[in-house]
N, C-alpha and C positions, 0 to 999 in steps of 0.2 A: 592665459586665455587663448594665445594664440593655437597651442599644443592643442586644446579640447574643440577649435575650431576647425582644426584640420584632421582630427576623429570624426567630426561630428558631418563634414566634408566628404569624407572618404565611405563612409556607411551607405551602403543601399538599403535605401529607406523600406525595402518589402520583404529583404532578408535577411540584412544586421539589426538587431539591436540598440540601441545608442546606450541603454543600460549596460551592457556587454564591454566590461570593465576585468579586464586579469582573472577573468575567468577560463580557466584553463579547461578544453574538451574531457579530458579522462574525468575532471570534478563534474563536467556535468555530466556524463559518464554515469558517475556514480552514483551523484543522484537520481537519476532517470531508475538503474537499475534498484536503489532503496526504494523509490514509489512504487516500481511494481511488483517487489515482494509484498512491502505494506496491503497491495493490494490483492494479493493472494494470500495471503493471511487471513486477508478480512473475508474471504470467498470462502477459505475452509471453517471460519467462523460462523457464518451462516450458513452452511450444511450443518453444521452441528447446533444453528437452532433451529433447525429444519426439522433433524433429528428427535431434538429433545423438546418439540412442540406437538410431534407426534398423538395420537390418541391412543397407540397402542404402549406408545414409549412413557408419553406423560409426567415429564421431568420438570415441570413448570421455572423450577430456581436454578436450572440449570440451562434450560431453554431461555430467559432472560440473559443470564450472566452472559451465554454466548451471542446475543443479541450486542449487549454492551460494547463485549470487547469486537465484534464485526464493527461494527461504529465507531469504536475508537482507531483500528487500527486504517481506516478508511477516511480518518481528521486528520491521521499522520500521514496519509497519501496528499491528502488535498493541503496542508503546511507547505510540505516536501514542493508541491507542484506551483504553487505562489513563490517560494522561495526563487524556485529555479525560472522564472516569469521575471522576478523583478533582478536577478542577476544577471538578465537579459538571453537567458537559456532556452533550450527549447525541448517540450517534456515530449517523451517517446514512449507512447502505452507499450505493450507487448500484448500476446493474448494471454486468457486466464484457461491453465487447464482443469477439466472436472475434477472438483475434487469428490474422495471417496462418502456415497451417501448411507451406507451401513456401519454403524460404528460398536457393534455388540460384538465383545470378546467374549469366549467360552470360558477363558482363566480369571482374567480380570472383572469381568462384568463392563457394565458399559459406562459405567461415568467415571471409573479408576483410569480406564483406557483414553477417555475423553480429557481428563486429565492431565493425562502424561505426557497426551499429543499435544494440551495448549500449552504444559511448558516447554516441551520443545520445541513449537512455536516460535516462543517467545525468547527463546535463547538462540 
């Protein structure tokens, strides 16, 4: 008790943590930098139901599905960003750059292209 007393002692209270437990900076590091891919992810996701909600595009099941996966990959951010809170971390946005808002290939078409891009995405 004594040990956790003299942690708990030693923390400034406006800029340590008392969570902040063998949490090592490159880990929070790395989570920080996971949240804000997830969250770029989730950004070129909704361009792509931006896209495919279009009137001239009019992709309806394809306009949802990227709907979904923008919301999902933006519940891995906000996880990601609780995690790194109760491991006494401190989360670091970056910004988000524009992602591209025309998604029509002349060879592929545009939901094969649309495709391709969310699995590599997702890999």
């Amino acid at each position: 008790v004594k040990a956790e007393l003299a942690t708990v002692e030693k923390a400034d209270a406006v800029t340590d943590s008392f969570a902040r437990v063998n949490f090592h900076p490159e880990c929070e590091a790395a989570v920080n930098e996971q949240i804000n891919i997830e969250y770029a992810v989730s950004y070129v996701y909704h361009a792509l139901y931006s896209y495919f909600d279009r009137d001239n595009v009019a992709l309806r099941g394809f306009a949802k599905y990227f709907k979904e996966a923008s919301d999902e990959e933006r519940e891995h951010a906000e996880l990601l960003m609780q995690y790194q809170n109760k491991r006494g971390g401190r989360v670091k946005l970056a910004g988000l750059a524009m992602p591209e808002m025309d998604f029509c290939h002349s060879e592929k078409g545009e939901a094969l292209h649309a495709m391709e891009l969310a699995l590599a995405l997702e890999k």
